[in-house]
N, C-alpha and C positions, 0 to 999 in steps of 0.2 A: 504493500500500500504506500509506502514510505518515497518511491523510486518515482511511479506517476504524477504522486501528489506533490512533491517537490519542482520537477520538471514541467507542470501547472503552473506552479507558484514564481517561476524564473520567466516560462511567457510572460504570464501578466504584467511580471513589474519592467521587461522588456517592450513588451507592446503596449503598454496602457501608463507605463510611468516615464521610460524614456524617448520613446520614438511618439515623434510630434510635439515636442514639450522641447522645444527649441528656447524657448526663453529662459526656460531653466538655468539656474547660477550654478558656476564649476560645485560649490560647494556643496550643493542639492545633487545634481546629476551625477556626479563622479560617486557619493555612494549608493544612489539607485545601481549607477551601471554595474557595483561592483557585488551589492547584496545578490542581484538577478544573477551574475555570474558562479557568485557563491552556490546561490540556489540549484541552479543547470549542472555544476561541479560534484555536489552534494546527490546531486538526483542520478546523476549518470553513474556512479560510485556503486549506488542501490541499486541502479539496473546492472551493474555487475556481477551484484550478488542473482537474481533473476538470471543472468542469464548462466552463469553455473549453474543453477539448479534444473536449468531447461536442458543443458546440456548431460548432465547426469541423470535425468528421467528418460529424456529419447533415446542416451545410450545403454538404460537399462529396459528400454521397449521396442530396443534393434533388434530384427529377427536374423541376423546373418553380420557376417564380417564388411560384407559391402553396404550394408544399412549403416553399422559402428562409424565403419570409414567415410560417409555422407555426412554423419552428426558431425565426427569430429572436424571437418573441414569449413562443416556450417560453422561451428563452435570460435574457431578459431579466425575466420571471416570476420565474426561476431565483436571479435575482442581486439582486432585488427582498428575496425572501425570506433570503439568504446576509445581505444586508446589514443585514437585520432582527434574525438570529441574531448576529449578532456584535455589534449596538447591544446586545440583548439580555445577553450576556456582560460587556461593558462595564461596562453600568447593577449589575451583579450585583456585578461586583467593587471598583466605587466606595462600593455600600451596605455591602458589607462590612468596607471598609477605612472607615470613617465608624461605624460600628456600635460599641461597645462591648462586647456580647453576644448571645447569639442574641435575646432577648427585643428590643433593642434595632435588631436590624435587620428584624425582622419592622416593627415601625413604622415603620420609615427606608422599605422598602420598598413600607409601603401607600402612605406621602403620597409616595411616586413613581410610582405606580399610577392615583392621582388626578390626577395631573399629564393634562391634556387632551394624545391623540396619544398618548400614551406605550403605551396600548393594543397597538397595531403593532407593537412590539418582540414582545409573546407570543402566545401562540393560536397560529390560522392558518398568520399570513404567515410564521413564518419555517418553516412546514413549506413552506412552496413550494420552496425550493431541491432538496428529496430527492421532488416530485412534478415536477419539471420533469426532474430528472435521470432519474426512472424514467420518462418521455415521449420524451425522448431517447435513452436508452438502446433505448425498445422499437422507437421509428422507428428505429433502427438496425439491429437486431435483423430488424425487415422489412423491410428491403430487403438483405437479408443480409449486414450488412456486421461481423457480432460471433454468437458462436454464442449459439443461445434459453437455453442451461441460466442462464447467468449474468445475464442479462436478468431472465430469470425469477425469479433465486435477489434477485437485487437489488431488485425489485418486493417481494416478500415480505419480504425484512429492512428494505425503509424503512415498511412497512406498520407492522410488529412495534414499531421503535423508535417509531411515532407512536402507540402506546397510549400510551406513557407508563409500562405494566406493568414493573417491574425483570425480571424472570425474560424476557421479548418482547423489550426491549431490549437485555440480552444475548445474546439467542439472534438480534436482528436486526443486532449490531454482527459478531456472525461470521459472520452470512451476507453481510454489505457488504466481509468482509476474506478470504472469500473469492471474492465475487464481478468485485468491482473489479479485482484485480491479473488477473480471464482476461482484464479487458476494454481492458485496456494495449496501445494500436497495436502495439507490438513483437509482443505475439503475437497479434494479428490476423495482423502480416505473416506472422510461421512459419506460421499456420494457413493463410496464402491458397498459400506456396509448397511447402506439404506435401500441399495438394489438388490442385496443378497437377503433382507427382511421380507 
């Protein structure tokens, strides 16, 4: 619950506290920009833990060595990108605290943009962790070991927040804060001993 709810709580103060609020004074905006960063840091951290346990349930619901060997590539894609999204956070919060104003970190931030590699930190990769997890989640899913709605419901909220769209991204952050917590082993287990009742 902790992982979603956080990575909510980082949009928001991202898209409703600093983006558009131009008039904001460094000394207001530099710690909005840096709590939301905190927030995004702090959430992505939890989805680490998510996505180990995703990865240790599909590898214990792989029927064959080439199923294992699927997981583990997803797994590792997954963490590929985790670790991309949090350099990313990093780099965010260094420019910021270096910046003297907004004008001022928007430059700080190209000539670390130009930085060769540094690429890899945005884009893409660091959406891989929320396409490895919606991979994992769905091989779970088929081989029944988590019910489809919240599968489903997670597939479409990491869809949502990968526009980038503010209105998509909140409306994908609570579908991942309501999806995640069905997909909590614990109540996997009540659901497996409520169908053997």
């Amino acid at each position: 619950m902790a992982a979603p709810a956080l990575l909510l709580a980082g949009v928001l103060a991202m898209k409703f506290g600093w983006k558009g609020n131009d008039d904001l004074g460094w000394g207001l905006a530099l710690p909005l920009w840096t709590v939301a960063h905190l927030l995004y840091a702090v959430g992505y951290l939890a989805f680490g833990l998510v996505l180990c346990s995703l990865w240790s349930r599909a590898r214990k619901a792989a029927s064959g060595p080439l199923d294992r060997s699927g997981v583990g590539i997803v797994s590792v894609v997954g963490g590929a990108g985790l670790v991309a999204m949090l350099g990313q956070m990093v780099i965010d919060l260094v420019v910021g605290f270096r910046a003297p104003d907004r004008a001022g970190m928007s430059a700080i931030s190209k000539s670390i943009h130009d930085i060769p590699g540094f690429g890899l930190f945005y884009g893409f990769v660091p959406a891989l962790s929320f396409v490895a997890a919606t991979l994992l989640i769905a091989f779970l899913a088929v081989h029944r070991r988590i019910p489809v709605w919240p599968a489903a419901v997670f597939a479409v909220g990491s869809f949502c927040i990968g526009t980038g769209a503010t209105a998509l991204m909140v409306g994908g952050g609570l579908a991942l804060c309501a999806a995640l917590p069905a997909l909590a082993p614990h109540v996997e287990s009540v659901n497996r001993a409520t169908a053997a009742v």
